[in-house]
Residue frames relative to the residue before (quaternion, step in Angstrom):
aa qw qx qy qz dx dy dz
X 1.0000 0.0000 0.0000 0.0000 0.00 0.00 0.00
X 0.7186 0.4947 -0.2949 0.3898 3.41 0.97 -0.57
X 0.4166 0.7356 -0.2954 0.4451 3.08 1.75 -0.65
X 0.7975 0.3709 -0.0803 0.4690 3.29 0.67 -1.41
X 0.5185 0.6816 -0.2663 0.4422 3.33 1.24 0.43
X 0.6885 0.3470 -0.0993 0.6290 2.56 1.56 -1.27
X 0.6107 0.4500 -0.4106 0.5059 3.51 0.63 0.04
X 0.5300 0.6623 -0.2901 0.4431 3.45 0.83 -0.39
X 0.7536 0.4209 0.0140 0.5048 3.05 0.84 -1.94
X 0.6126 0.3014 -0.3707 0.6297 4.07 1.19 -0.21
X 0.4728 0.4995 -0.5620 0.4596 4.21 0.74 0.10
X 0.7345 0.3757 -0.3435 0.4488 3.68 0.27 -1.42
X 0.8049 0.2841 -0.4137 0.3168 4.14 0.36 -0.06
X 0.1895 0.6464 -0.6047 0.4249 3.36 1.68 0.75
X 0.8486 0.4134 -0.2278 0.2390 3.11 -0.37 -1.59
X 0.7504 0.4823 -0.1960 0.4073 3.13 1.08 -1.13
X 0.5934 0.3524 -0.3305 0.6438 3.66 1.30 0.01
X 0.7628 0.0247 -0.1593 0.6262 4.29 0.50 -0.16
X 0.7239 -0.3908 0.4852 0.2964 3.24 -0.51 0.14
X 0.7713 -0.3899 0.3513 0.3601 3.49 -1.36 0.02
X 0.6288 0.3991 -0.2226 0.6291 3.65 1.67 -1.01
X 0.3647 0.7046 -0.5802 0.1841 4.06 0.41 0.34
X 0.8893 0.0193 -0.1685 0.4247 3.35 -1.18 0.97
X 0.1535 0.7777 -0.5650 0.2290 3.75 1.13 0.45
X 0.8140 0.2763 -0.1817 0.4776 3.42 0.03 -1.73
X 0.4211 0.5405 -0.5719 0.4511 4.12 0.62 0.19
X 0.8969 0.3357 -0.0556 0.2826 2.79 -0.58 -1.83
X 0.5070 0.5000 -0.4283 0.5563 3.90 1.52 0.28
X 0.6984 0.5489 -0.2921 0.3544 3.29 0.78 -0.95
X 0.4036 0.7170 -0.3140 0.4737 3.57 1.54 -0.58
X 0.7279 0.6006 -0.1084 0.3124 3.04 0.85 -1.74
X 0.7432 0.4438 -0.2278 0.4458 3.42 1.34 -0.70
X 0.0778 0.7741 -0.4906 0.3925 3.22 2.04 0.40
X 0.9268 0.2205 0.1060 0.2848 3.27 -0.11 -1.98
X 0.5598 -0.5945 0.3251 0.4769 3.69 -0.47 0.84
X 0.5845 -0.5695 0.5118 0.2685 3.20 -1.34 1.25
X 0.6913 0.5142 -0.3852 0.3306 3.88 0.69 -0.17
X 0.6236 0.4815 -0.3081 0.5332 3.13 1.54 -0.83
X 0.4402 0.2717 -0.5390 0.6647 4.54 0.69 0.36
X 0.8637 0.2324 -0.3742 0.2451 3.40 -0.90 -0.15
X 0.3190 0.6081 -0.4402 0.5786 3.37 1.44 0.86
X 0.9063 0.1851 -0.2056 0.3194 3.04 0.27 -1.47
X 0.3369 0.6641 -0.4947 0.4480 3.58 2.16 -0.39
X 0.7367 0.4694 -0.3032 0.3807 4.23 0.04 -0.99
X 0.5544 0.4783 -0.4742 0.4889 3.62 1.18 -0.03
X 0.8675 0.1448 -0.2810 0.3841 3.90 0.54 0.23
X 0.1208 0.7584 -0.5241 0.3681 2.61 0.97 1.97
X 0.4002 -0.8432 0.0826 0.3495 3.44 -0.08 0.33
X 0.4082 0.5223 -0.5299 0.5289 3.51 2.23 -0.37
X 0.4632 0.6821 -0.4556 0.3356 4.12 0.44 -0.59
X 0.7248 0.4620 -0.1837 0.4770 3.38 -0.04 -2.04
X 0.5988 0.5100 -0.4191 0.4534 4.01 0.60 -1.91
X 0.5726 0.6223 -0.3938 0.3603 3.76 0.57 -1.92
X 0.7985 0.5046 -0.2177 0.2457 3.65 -0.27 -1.50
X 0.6430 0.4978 -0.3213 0.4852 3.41 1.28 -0.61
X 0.1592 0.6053 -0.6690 0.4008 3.90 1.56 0.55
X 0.6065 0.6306 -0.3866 0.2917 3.54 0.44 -1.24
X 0.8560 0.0964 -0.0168 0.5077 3.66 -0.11 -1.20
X 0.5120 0.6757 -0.4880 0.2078 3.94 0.96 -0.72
X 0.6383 0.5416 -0.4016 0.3714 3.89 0.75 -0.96
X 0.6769 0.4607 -0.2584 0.5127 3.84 0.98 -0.79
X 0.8392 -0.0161 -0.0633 0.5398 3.83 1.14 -0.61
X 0.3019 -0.8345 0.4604 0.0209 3.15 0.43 1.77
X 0.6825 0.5068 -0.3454 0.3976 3.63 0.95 -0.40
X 0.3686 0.5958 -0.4567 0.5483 3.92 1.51 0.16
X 0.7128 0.4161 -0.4185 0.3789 3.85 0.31 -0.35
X 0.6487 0.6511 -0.2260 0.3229 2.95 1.30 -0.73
X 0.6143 0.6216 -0.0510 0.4834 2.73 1.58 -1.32
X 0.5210 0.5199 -0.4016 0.5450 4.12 1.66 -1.26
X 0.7844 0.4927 -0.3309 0.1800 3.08 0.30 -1.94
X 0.5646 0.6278 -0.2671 0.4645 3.80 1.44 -0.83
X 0.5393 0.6707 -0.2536 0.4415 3.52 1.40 -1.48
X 0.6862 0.4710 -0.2996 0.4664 3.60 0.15 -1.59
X 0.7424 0.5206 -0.3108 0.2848 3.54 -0.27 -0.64
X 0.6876 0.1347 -0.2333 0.6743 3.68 0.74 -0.98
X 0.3811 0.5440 -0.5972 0.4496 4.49 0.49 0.57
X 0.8385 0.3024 -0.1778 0.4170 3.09 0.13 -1.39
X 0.6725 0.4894 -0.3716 0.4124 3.56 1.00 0.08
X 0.5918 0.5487 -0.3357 0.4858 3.26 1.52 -0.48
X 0.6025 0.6404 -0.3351 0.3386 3.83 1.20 -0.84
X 0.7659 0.4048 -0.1016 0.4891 3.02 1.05 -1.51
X 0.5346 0.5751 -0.2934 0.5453 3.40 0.62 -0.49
X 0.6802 0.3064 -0.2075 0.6328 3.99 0.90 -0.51
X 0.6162 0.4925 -0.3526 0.5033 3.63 0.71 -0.64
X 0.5864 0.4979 -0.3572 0.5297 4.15 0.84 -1.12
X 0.7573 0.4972 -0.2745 0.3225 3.21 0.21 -1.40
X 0.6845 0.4892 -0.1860 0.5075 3.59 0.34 -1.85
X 0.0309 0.7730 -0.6335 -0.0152 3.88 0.83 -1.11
X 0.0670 0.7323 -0.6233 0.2658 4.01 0.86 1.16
X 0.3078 -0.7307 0.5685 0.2194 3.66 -0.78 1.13
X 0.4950 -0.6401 0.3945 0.4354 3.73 -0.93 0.81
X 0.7011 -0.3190 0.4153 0.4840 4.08 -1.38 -0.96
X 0.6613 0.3811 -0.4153 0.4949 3.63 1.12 -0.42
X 0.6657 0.3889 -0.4120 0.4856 3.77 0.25 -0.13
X 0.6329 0.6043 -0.2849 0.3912 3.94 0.69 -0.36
X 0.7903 0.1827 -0.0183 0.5846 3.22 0.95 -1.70
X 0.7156 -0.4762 0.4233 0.2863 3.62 -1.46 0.64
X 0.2721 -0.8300 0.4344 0.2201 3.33 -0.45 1.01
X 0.6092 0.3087 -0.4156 0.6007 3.15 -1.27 1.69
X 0.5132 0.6894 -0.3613 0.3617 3.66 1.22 0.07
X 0.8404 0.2275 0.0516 0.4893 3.10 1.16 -0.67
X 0.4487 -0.7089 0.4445 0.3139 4.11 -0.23 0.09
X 0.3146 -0.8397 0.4335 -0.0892 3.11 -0.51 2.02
X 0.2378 0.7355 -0.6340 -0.0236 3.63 -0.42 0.01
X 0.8053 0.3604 -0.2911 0.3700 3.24 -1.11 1.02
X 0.6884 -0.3067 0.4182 0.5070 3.42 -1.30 -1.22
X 0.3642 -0.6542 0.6555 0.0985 3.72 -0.66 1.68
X 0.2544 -0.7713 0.5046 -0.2929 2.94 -0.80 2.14
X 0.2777 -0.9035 0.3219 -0.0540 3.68 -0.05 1.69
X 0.7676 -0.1122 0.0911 0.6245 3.57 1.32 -0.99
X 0.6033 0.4604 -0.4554 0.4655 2.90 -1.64 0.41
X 0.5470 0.7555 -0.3595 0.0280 3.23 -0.04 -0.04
X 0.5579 0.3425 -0.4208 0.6280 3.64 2.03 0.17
X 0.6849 -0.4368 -0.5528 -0.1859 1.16 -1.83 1.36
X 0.7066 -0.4931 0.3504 0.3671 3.93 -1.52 0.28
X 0.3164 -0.6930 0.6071 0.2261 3.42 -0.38 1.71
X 0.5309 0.6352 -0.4766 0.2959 3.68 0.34 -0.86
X 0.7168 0.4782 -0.1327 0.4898 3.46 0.78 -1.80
X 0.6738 0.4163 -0.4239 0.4394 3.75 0.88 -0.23
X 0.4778 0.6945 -0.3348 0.4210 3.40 1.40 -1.05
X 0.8498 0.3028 -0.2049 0.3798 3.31 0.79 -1.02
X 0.5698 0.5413 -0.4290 0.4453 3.28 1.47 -0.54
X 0.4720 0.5903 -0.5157 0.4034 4.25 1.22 -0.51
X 0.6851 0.4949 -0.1977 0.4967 3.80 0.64 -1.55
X 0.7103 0.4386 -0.3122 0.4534 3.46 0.41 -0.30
X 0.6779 0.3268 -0.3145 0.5786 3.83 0.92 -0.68
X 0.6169 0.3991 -0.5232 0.4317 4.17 0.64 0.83
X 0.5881 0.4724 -0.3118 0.5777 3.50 1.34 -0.45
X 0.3481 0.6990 -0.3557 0.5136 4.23 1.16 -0.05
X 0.8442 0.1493 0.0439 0.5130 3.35 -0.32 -2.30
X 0.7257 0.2849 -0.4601 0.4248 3.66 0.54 0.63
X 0.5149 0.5592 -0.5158 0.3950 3.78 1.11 0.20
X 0.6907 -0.5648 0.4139 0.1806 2.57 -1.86 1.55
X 0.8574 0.0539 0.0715 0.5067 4.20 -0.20 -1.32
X 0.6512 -0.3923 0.4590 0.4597 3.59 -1.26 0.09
X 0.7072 0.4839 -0.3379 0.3893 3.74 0.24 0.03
X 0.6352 0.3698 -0.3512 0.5801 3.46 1.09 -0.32
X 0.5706 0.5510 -0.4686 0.3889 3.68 1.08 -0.63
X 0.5631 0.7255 -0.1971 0.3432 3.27 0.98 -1.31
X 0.8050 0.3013 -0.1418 0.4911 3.44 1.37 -1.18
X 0.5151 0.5295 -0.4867 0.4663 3.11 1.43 0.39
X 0.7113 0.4407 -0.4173 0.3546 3.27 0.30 -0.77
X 0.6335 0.4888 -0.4570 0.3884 3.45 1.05 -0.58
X 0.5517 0.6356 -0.3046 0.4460 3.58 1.16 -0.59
X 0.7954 0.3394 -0.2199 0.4515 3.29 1.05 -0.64
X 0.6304 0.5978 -0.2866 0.4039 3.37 1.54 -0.01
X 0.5771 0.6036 -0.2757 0.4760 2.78 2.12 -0.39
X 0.6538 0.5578 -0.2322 0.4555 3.52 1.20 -0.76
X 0.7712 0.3063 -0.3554 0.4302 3.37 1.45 -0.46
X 0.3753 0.5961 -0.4103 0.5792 3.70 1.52 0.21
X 0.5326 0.5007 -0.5045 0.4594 4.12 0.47 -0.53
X 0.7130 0.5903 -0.2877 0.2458 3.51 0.53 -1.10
X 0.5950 0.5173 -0.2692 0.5532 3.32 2.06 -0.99
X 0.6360 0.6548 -0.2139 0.3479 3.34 1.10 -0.64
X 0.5613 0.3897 -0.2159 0.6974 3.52 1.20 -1.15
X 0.3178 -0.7445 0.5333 0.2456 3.97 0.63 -0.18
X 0.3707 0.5963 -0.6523 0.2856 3.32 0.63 1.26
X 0.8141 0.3728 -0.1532 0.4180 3.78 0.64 0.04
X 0.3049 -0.6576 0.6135 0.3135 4.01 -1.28 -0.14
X 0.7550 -0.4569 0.2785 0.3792 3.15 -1.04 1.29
X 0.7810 0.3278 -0.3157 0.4277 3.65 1.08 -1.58
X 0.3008 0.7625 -0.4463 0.3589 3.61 0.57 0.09
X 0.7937 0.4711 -0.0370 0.3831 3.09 0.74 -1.29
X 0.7240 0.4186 -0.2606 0.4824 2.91 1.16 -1.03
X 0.7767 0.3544 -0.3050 0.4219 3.30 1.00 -0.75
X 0.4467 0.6869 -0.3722 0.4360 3.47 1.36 0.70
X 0.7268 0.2794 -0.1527 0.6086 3.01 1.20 -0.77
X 0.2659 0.6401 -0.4663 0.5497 3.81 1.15 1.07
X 0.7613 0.5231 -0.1439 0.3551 2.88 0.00 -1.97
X 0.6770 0.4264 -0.1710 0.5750 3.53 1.09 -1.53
X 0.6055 0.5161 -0.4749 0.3762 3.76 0.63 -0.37
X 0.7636 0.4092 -0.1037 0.4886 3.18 1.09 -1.27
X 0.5232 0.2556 -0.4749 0.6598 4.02 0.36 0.66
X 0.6842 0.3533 -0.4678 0.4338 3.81 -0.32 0.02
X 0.5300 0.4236 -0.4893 0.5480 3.89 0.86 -0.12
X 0.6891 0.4809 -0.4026 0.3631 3.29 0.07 -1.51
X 0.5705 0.5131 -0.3325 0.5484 3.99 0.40 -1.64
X 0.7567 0.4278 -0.3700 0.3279 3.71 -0.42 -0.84
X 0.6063 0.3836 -0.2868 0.6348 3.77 1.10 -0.91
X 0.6174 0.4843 -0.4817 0.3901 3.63 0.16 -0.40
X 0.5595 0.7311 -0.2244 0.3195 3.26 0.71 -1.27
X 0.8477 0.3581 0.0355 0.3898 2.98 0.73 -2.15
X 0.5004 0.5533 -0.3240 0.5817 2.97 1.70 -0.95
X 0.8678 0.0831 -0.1419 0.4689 3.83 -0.23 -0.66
X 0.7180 -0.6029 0.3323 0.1028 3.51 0.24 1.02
X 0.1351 0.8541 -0.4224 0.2718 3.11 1.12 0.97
X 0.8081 0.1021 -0.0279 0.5795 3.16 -1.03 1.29
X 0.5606 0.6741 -0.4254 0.2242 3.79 0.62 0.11
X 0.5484 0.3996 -0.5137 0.5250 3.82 0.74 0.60
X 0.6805 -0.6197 0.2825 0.2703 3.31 -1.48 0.16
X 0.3180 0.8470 -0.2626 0.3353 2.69 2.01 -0.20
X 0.8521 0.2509 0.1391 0.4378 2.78 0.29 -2.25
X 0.5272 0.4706 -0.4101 0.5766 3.33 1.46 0.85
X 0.4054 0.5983 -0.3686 0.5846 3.68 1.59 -0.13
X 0.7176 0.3296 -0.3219 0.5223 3.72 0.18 -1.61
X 0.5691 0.5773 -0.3885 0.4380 3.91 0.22 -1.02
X 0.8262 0.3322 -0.3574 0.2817 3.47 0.24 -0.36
X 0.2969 0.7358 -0.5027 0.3432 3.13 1.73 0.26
X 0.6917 0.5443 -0.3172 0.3531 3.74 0.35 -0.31
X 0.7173 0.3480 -0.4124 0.4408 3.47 0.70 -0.91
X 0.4172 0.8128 -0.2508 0.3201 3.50 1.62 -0.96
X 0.6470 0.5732 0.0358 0.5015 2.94 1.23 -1.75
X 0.7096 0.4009 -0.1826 0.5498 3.41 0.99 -0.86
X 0.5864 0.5478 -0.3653 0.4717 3.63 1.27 -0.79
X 0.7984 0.3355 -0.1763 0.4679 3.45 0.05 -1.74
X 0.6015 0.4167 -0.3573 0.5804 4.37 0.47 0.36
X 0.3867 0.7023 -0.4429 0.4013 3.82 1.10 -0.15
X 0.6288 0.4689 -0.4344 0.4428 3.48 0.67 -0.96
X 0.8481 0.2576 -0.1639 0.4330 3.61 0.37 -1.56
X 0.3704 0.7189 -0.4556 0.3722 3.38 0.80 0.79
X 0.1121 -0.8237 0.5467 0.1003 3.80 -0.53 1.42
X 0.2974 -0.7577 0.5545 0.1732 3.62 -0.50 1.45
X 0.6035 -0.5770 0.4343 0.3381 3.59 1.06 -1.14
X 0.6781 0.3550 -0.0854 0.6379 3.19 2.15 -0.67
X 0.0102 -0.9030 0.4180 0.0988 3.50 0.92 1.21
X 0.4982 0.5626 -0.4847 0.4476 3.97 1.55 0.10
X 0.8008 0.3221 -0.2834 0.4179 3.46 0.33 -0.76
X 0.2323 0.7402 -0.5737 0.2626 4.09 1.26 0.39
X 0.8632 0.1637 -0.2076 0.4300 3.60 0.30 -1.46
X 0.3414 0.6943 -0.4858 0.4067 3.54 0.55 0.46
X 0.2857 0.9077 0.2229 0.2114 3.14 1.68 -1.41
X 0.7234 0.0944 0.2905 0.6192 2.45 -1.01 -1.71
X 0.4688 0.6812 -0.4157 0.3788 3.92 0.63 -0.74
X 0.8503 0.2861 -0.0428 0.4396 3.11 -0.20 -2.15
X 0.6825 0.3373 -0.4537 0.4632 3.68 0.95 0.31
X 0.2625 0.5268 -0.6259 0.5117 3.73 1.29 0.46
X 0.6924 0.5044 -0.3868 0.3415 3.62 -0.08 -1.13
X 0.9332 0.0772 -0.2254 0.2690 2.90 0.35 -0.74
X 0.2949 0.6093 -0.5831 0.4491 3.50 1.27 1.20
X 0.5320 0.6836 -0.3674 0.3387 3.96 1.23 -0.25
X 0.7046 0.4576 -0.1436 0.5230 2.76 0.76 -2.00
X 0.5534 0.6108 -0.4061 0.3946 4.04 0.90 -0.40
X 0.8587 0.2833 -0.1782 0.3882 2.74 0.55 -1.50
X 0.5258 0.6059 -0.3444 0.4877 3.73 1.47 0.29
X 0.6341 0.3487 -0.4322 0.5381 3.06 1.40 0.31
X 0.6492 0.5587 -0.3394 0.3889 3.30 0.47 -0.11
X 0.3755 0.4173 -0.4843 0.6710 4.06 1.74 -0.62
X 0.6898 0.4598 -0.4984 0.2538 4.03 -0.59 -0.98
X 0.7290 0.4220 -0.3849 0.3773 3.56 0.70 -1.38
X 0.4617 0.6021 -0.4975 0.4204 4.05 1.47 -0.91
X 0.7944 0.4430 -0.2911 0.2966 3.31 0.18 -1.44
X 0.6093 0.6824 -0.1553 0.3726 3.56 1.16 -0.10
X 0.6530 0.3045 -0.2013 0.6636 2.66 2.10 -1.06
X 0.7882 0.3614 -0.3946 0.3040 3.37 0.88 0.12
X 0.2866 0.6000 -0.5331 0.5232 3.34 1.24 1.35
X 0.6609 0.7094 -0.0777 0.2321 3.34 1.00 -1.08
C-alpha cells in the first residue's frame, strides 16, 4: 500500500513540475545505453500470459497466489482499459516527431494512460511482496518491478506517468485480490487448485506461439519460463517421492 502511494505521489509531481510529457525524452534516452533486446526482455516480463507464467515459480509452496492472479486480472484489466477508453492520452509516437526518440518494437499511437503492462506487473509483484522472506528480497522486487515498468518508457511505448500510475493501480488490486482470496478461501481444496492451474499451464506451453510485440526479447523469455515450468515440476517429483517413501 505504501508502494502505491508513492508511485502515485511521484506521478502527481511529474505532472505538476512538466506536464504529463515530463522526463519522457531523459529517461528513453538512458535506454539506448543498453541492447534493445535486453528492454524487450524485460518489457515481456509484464506481459500478462508472461507475469501468470512466472508464479510456476512460487505457486506450488503458496497455492493461494493463484487464486488471488486469477481474481486480480479482471478488475486490472477493467480498471486499465476503462481509463485508457476514457483518458484516450495519445502515446510518444503520435506526440513526438518520428525518429525523435528511441523505439523498440511496434510504434504505438493511443491509449496510452495508464500502462497495462506496468499494472500486470505491479499485480505479480505485490504476491512475490507478501510472501518474501527479509527486506532484501522485498528490495529486489521492487527493483525488479521498477525495472519492467520504466522498460515501457524505454521501448517508447509509454510516458514515464503512465507507468507509475500503472503500476499503482496493479500494486493495489493484487493486495486487495490477495486478502480477498485469503479471507474467503479461494481455491482451497485440492481440487480446485488442480483446475486453477490450467491457466498458468496454459500460458507456459502457448508461450512459444504467443506475439508479445518484442520479438528480441521472445527467446530470452520463453527461456526463463522453461525455468520455471522445471523448477515446478521438480517440486512436485520431490513431494511424489516423499509420499512414496512414506
Amino acid at each position: 500500500m505504501t508502494l502505491s502511494g508513492l508511485l502515485f505521489a511521484f506521478a502527481l509531481g511529474l505532472w505538476l513540475m512538466g506536464g504529463y510529457h515530463s522526463s519522457f525524452t531523459t529517461i528513453n534516452s538512458l535506454g539506448s545505453i543498453f541492447p534493445d533486446s535486453l528492454w524487450s526482455s524485460i518489457t515481456l516480463l509484464g506481459d500478462t500470459q508472461v507475469a501468470i507464467a512466472l508464479l510456476l515459480f512460487v505457486v506450488y509452496v503458496h497455492p493461494k497466489l493463484l487464486s488471488a492472479t486469477i481474481i486480480a486480472i479482471i478488475p486490472t484489466t477493467l480498471i486499465t482499459h476503462s481509463m485508457k477508453a476514457f483518458f484516450s492520452m495519445e502515446r510518444p509516437g503520435s506526440a513526438l516527431p518520428e525518429g525523435s526518440f528511441h523505439l523498440i518494437g511496434k510504434l504505438l499511437h493511443s491509449n496510452s494512460f495508464p500502462s497495462g503492462h506496468s499494472a500486470t506487473a505491479g499485480v505479480i509483484a505485490t504476491f512475490f511482496l507478501v510472501i518474501a522472506k527479509n527486506t532484501q528480497q522485498r528490495l529486489a522486487i521492487v527493483c525488479v518491478l521498477l525495472l519492467i515498468m520504466f522498460s515501457r518508457v524505454m521501448v517508447g511505448a509509454h510516458w514515464p506517468i503512465d507507468v507509475l500510475v500503472g503500476g499503482a493501480i496493479g500494486l493495489l488490486c493484487g493486495l486487495t485480490c490477495y486478502k480477498l482470496a485469503k479471507h474467503y478461501h479461494f481455491c482451497k481444496s485440492a481440487l480446485s487448485q488442480w483446475i486453477a492451474m490450467i491457466i498458468p499451464l496454459y500460458c507456459v506451453f502457448t508461450l512459444p506461439f504467443h506475439n508479445g510485440g518484442y520479438p528480441q526479447g521472445h527467446f530470452e523469455v520463453t527461456l526463463i519460463i522453461a525455468i520455471a515450468l522445471l523448477f515446478y515440476l521438480n517440486q512436485l517429483r520431490n513431494q511424489w517421492l516423499i509420499n512414496k517413501r512414506y
